[in-house]
Backbone as CSV, one residue per row, in Angstrom:
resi,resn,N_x,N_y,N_z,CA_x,CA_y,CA_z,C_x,C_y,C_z
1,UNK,74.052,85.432,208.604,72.709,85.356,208.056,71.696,85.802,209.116
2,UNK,70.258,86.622,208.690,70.116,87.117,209.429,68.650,85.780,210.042
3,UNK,68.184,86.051,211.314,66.800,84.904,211.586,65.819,84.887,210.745
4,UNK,65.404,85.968,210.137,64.305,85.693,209.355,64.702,84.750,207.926
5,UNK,65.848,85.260,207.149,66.263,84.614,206.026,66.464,83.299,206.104
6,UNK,66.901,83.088,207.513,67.610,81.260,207.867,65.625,80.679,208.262
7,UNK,64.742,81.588,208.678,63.438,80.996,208.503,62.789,80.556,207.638
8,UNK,62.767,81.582,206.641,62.548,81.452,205.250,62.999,79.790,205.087
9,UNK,64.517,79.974,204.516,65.375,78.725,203.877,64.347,77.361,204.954
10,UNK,64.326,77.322,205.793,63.965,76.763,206.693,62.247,75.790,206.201
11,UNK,61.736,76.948,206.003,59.959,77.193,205.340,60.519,76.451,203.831
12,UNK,60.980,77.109,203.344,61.121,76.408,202.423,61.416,75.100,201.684
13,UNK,61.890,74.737,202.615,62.658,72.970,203.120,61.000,72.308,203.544
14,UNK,60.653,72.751,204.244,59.658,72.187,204.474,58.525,71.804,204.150
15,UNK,58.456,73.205,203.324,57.065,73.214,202.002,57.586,72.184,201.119
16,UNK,58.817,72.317,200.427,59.382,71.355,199.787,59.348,69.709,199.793
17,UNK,59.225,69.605,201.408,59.622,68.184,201.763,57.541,67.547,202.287
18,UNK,56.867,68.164,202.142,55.670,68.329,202.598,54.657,68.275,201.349
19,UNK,55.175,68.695,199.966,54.060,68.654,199.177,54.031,67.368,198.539
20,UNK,54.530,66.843,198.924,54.492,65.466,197.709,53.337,64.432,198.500
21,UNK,53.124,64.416,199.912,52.133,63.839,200.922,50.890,64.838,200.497
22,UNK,50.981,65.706,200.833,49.913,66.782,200.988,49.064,66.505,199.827
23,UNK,50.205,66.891,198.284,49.351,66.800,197.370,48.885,65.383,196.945
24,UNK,49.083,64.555,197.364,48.513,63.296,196.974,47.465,63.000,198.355
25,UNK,47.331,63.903,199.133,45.895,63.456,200.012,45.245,64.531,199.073
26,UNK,44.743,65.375,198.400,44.634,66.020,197.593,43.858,65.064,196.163
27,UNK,44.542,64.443,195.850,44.545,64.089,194.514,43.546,62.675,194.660
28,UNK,43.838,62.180,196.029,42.764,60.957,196.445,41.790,61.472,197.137
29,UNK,41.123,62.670,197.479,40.029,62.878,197.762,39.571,63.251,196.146
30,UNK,40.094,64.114,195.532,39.218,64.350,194.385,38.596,63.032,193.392
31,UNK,39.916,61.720,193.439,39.493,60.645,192.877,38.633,59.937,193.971
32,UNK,38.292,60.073,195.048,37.067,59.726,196.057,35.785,59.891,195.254
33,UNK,36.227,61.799,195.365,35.040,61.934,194.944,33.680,61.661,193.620
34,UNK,34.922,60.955,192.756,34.242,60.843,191.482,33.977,59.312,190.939
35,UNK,34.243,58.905,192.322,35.153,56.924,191.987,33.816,56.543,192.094
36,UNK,33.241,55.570,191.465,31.636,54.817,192.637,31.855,53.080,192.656
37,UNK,32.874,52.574,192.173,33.358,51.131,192.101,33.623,51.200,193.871
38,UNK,33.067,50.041,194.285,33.407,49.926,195.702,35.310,49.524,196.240
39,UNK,35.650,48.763,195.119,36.899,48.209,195.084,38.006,49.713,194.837
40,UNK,37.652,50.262,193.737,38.507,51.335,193.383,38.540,52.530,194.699
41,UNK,37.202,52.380,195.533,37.175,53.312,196.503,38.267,53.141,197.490
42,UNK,37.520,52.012,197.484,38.929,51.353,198.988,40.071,51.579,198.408
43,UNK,40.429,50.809,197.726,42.206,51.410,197.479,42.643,53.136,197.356
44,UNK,41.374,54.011,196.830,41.631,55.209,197.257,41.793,55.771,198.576
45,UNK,41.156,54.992,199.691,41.001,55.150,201.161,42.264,54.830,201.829
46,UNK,42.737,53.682,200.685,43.912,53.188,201.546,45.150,54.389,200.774
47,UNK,45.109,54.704,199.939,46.150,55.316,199.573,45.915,56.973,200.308
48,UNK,44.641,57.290,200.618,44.991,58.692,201.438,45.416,58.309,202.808
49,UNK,45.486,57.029,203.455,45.672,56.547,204.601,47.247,56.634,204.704
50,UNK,47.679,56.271,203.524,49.555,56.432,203.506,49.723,57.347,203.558
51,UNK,48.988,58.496,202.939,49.796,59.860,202.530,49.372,60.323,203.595
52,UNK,48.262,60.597,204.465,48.159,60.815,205.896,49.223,60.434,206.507
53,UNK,49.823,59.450,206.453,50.637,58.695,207.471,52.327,59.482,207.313
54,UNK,52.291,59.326,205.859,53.668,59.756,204.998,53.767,61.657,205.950
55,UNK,52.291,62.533,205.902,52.766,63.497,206.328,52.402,64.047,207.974
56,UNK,51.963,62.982,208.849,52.253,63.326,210.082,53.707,62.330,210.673
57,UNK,54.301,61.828,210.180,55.828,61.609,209.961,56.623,62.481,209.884
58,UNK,56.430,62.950,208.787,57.565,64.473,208.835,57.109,65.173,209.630
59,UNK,56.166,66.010,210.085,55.649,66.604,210.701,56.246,66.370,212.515
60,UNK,55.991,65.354,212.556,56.891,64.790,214.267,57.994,64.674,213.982
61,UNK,58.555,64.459,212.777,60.127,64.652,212.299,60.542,66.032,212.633
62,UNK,59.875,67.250,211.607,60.442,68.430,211.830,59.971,68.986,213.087
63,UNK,59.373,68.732,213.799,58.904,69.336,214.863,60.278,69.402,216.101
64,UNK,60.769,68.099,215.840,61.948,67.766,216.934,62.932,68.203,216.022
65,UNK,63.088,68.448,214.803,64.279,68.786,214.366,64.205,70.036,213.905
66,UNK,63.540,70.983,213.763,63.858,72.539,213.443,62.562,73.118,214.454
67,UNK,61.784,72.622,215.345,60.854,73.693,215.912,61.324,73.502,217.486
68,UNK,60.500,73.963,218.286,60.934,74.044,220.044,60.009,73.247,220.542
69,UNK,60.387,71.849,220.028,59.430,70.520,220.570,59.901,70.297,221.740
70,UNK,59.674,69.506,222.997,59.975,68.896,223.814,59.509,69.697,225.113
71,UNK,58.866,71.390,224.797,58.900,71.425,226.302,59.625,72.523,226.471
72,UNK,59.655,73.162,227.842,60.284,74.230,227.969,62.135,73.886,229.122
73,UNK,62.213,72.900,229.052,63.074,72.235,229.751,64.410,72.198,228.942
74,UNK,65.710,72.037,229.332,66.971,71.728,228.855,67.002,71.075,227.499
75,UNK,66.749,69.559,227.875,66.869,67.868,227.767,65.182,67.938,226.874
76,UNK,65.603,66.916,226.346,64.198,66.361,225.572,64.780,64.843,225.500
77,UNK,63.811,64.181,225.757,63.652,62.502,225.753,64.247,61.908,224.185
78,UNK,65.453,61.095,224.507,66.029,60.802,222.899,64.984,59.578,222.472
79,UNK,64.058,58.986,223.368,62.816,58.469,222.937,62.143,58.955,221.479
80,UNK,62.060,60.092,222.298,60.974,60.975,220.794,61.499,60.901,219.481
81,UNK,62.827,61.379,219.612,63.648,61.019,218.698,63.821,60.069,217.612
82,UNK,64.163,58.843,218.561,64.679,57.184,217.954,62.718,57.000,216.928
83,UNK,61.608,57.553,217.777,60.258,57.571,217.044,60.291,58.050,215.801
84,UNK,60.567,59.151,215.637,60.546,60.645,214.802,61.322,59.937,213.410
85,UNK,62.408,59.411,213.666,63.772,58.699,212.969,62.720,57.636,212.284
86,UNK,62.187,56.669,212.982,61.579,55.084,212.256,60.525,55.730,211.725
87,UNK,59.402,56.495,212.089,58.514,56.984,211.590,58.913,57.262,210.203
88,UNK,60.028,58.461,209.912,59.938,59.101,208.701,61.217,57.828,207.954
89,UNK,61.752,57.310,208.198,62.642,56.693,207.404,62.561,55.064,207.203
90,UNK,62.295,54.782,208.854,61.943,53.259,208.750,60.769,52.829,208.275
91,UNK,59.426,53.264,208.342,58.181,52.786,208.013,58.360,52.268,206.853
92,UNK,58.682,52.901,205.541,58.857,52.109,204.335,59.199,50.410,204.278
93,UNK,60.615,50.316,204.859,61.112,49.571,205.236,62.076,49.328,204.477
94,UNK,62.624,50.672,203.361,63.948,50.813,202.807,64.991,50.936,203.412
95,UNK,64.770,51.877,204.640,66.068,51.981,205.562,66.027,51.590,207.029
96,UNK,67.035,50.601,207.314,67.177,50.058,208.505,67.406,50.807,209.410
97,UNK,67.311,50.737,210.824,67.938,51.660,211.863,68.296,50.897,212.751
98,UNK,69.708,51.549,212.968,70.520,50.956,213.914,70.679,51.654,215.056
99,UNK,69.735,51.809,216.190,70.347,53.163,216.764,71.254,52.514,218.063
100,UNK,72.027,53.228,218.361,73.182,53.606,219.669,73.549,54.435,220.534
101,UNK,72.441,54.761,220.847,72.181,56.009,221.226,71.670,55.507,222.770
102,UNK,72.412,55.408,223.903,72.225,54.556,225.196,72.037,55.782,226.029
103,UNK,72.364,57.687,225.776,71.370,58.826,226.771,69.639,58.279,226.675
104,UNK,69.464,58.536,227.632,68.249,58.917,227.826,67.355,60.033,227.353
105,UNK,68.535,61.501,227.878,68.168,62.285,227.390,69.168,62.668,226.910
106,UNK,69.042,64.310,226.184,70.166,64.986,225.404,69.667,66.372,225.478
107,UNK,70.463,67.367,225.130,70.038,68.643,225.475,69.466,69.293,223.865
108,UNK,68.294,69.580,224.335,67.512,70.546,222.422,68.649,70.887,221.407
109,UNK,69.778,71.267,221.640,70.343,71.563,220.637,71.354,70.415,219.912
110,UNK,71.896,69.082,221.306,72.287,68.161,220.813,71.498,67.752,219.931
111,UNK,70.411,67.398,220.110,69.385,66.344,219.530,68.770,67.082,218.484
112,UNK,68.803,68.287,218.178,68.572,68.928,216.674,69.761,68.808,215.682
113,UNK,70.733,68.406,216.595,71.962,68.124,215.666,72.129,66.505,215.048
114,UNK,71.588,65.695,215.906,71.594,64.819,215.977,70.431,64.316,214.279
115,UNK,69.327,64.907,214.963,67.972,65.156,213.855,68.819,64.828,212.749
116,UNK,68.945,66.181,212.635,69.681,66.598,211.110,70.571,66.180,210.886
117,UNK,71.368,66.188,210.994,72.450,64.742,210.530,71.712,63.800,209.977
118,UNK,70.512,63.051,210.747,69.861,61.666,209.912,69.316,62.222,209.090
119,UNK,68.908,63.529,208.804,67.931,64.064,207.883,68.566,64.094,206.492
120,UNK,70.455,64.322,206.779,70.886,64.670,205.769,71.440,63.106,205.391
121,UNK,71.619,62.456,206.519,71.847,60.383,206.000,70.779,59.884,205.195
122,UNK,69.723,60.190,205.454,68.876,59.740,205.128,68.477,59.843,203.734
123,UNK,68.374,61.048,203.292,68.438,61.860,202.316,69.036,61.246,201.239
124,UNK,70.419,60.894,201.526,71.879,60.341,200.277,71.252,59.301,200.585
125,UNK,70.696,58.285,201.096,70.535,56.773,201.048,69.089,56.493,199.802
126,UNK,69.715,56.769,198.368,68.867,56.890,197.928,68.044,55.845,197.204
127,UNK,68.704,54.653,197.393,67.785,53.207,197.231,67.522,52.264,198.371
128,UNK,67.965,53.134,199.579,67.722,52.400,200.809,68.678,52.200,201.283
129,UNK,68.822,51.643,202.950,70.348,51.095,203.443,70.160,51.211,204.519
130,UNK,71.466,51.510,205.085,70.938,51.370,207.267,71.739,52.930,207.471
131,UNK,70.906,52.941,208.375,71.155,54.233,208.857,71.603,53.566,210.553
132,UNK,73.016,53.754,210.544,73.726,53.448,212.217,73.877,55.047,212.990
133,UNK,73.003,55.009,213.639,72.806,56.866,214.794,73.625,56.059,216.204
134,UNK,74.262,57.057,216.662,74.770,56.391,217.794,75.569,58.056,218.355
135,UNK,75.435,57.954,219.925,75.537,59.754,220.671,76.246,59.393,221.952
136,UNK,77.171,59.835,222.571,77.561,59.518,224.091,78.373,60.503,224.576
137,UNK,77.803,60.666,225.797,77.996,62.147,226.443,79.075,61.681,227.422
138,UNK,80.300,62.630,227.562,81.378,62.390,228.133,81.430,63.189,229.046
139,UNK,82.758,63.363,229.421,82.988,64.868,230.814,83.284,65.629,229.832
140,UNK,83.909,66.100,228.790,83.889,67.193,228.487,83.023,67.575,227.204
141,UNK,81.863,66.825,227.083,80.355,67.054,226.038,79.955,65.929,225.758
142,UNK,79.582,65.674,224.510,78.563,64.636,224.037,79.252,64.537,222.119
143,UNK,79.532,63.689,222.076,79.846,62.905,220.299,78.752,62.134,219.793
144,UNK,78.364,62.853,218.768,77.144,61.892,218.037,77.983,61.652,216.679
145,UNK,77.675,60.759,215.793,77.931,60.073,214.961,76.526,59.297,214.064
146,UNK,76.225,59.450,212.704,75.620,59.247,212.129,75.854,58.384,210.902
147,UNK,76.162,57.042,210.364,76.536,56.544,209.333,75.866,56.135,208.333
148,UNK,75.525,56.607,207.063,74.983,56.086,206.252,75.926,54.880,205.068
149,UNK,75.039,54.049,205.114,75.040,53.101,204.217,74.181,52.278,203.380
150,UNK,74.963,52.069,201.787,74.043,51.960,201.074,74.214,51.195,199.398
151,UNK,73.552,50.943,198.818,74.032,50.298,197.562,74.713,52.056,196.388
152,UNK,73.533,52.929,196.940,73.790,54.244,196.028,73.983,55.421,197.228
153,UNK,74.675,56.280,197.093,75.005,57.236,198.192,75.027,58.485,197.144
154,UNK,73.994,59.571,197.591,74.607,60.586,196.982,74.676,62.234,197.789
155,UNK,75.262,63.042,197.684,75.121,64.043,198.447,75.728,65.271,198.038
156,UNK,74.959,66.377,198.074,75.293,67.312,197.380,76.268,68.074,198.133
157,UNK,77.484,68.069,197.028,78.598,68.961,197.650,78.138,70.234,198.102
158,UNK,77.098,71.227,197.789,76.809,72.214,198.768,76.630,71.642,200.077
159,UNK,75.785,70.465,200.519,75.322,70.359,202.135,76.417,70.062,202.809
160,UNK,77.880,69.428,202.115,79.227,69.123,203.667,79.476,70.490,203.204
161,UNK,79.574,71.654,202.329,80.259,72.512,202.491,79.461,73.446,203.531
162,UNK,78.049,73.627,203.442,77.415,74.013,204.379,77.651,73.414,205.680
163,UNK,78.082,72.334,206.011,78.051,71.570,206.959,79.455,72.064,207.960
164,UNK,80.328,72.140,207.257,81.599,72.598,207.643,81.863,74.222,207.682
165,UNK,80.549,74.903,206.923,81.281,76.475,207.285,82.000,76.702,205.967
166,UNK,82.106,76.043,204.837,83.013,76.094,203.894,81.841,77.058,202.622
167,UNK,81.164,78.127,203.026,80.336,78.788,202.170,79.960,80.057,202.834
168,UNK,79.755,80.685,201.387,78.888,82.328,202.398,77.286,81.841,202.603
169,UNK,77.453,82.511,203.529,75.757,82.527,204.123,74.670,82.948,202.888
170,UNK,75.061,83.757,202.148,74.206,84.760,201.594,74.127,83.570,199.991
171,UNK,74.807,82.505,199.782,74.597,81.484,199.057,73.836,80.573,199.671
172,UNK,73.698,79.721,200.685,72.869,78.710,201.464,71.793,78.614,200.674
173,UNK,71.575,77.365,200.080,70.049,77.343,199.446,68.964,76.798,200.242
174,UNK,67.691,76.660,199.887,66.772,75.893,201.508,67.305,74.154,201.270
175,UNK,67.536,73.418,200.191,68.112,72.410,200.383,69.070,72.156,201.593
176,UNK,70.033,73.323,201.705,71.124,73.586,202.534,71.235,73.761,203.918
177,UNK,69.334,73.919,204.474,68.923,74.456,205.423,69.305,73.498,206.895
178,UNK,68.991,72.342,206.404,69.463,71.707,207.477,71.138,71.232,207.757
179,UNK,71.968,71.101,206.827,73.323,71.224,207.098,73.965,72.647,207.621
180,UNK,73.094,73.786,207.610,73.525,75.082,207.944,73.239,74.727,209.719
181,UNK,71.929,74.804,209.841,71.296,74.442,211.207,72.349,73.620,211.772
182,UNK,72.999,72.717,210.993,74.156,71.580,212.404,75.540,72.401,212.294
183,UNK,75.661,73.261,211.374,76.710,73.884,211.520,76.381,74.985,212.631
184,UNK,75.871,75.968,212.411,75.448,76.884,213.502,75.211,76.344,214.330
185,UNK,74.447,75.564,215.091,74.018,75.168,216.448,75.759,74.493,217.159
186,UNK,76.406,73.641,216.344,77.681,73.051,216.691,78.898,74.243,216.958
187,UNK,78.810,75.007,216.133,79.896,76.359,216.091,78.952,77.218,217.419
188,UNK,78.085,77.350,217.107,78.038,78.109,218.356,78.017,77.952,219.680
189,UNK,78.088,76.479,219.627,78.262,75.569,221.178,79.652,75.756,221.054
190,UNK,80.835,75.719,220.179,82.066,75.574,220.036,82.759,74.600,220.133
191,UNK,81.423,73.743,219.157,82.252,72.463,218.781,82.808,72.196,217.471
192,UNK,83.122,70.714,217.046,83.153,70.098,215.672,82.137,70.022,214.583
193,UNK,82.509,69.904,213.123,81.315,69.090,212.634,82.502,68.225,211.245
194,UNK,82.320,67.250,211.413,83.126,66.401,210.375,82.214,65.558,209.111
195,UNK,82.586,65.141,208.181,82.102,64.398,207.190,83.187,63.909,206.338
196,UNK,82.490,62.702,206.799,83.511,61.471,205.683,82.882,60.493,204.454
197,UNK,83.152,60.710,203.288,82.654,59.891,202.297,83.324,59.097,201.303
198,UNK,84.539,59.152,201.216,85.679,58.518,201.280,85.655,57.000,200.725
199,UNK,84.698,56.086,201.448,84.632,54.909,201.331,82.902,54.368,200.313
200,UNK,83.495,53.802,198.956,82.100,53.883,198.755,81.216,53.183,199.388
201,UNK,80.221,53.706,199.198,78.646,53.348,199.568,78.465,53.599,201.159
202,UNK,79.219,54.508,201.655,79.079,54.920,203.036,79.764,56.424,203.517
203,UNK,78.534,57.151,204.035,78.776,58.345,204.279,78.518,58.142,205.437
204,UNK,79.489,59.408,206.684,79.938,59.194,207.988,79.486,60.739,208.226
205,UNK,78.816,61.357,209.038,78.725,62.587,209.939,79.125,62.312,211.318
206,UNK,79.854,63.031,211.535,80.121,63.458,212.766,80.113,64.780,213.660
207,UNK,79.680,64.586,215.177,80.087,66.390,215.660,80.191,66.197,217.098
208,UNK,81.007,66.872,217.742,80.965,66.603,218.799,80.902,68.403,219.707
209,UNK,80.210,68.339,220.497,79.857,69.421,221.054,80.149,69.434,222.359
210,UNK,80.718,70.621,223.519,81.411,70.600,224.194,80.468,70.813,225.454
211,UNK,80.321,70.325,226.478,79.458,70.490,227.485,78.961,71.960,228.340
C-alpha cells in the first residue's frame, strides 16, 4: 500500500472517530444561541464542556497513536501514554484500566503499537469492562500485551485479519486503519502480532517486537 492511501484510510478513521464530539459542540452552540431560560443555558454550557472534553481526548489519543508526538527523540515517555489511554477510555468510567506497563519509556514505534492495540480493545468493549495494558522490554525486544474484557465483546473479523497480514492491502478499509498500522510497524521491526478471542467475553492482543 502506497503512504498516501494508508493516509487517507488513516484521515478517515479520524474524521470518523471525531465527528460525533465536534458535531455536538456544534449543535450546543446553536441551541446557546437561541436558549434564554437561564437553567436550560447552563446545561447547554455543560454539555459543550463534555464534548470539548470528549474531543481534546482523542485528539491527545491520536496524536501519540498515529502522528510524530513525543519529540524528535527515540523513546517517548509511556507517561503520556497511560494519560492518552484514561483520558479517551477511562473518563466515562465504563472502562477500567489496569495498566502494567513498569518502562518508563518505550521507543515511538513500540508505543504506537501499544496505542493501537488499546484502540482496537477498547473499541470491542462495547458495554464497558477493563482494559489490562501491560509491556516489558527484554534482551532480545519488548512484549506488550493488551486484554480486553467484558460483559459484550465484539470485533470485526476484518481488524485480526488486518492485524495478522491475513488481507490484501488494496481491501483495508479506514475502520482497518489502525490494525494495519500494528501490523506494519510490528512486521517491519520483524516481529509478532497475535490475537486471541477464544474465551468468551475476553479478547487478548499481543506483539512482541525485536530490539
Amino acid at each position: 500500500m502506497k503512504s498516501y492511501e494508508f493516509a487517507s484510510l488513516l484521515c478517515s478513521r479520524l474524521c470518523h472517530d471525531l465527528l460525533s464530539p465536534v458535531g455536538a459542540l456544534n449543535n450546543g452552540l446553536e441551541l446557546l444561541a437561541d436558549e434564554t431560560d437561564p437553567e436550560m443555558r447552563e446545561r447547554c454550557l455543560e454539555l459543550l464542556a463534555d464534548s470539548a472534553r470528549a474531543s481534546a481526548n482523542k485528539l491527545k489519543f491520536f496524536r501519540l497513536a498515529f502522528g510524530a508526538a513525543g519529540g524528535f527523540g527515540d523513546e517517548v515517555e509511556t507517561r503520556e501514554a497511560r494519560a492518552a489511554i484514561e483520558g479517551l477510555f477511562g473518563a466515562e468510567g465504563k472502562v477500567d484500566i489496569d495498566w502494567m506497563v513498569a518502562e518508563e519509556r518505550m521507543s515511538k514505534s513500540a508505543l504506537k503499537v501499544l496505542l493501537n492495540l488499546v484502540l482496537l480493545g477498547g473499541d470491542a468493549l462495547v458495554r464497558g469492562g477493563t482494559l489490562a495494558i501491560g509491556a516489558e522490554k527484554h534482551g532480545s525486544g519488548i512484549d506488550i500485551v493488551v486484554r480486553a474484557e467484558g460483559s459484550r465483546i465484539i470485533i470485526d473479523p476484518e481488524l485480526k485479519k488486518a492485524l495478522v497480514g491475513d488481507c490484501n492491502e488494496e481491501d483495508i478499509a479506514p475502520r482497518a486503519a489502525a490494525a494495519w498500522l500494528v501490523h506494519c510497524l510490528v512486521t517491519d521491526g520483524g516481529g509478532q502480532v497475535q490475537v486471541a478471542d477464544g474465551e468468551e467475553g475476553v479478547l487478548v492482543f499481543g506483539a512482541s517486537l525485536p530490539a
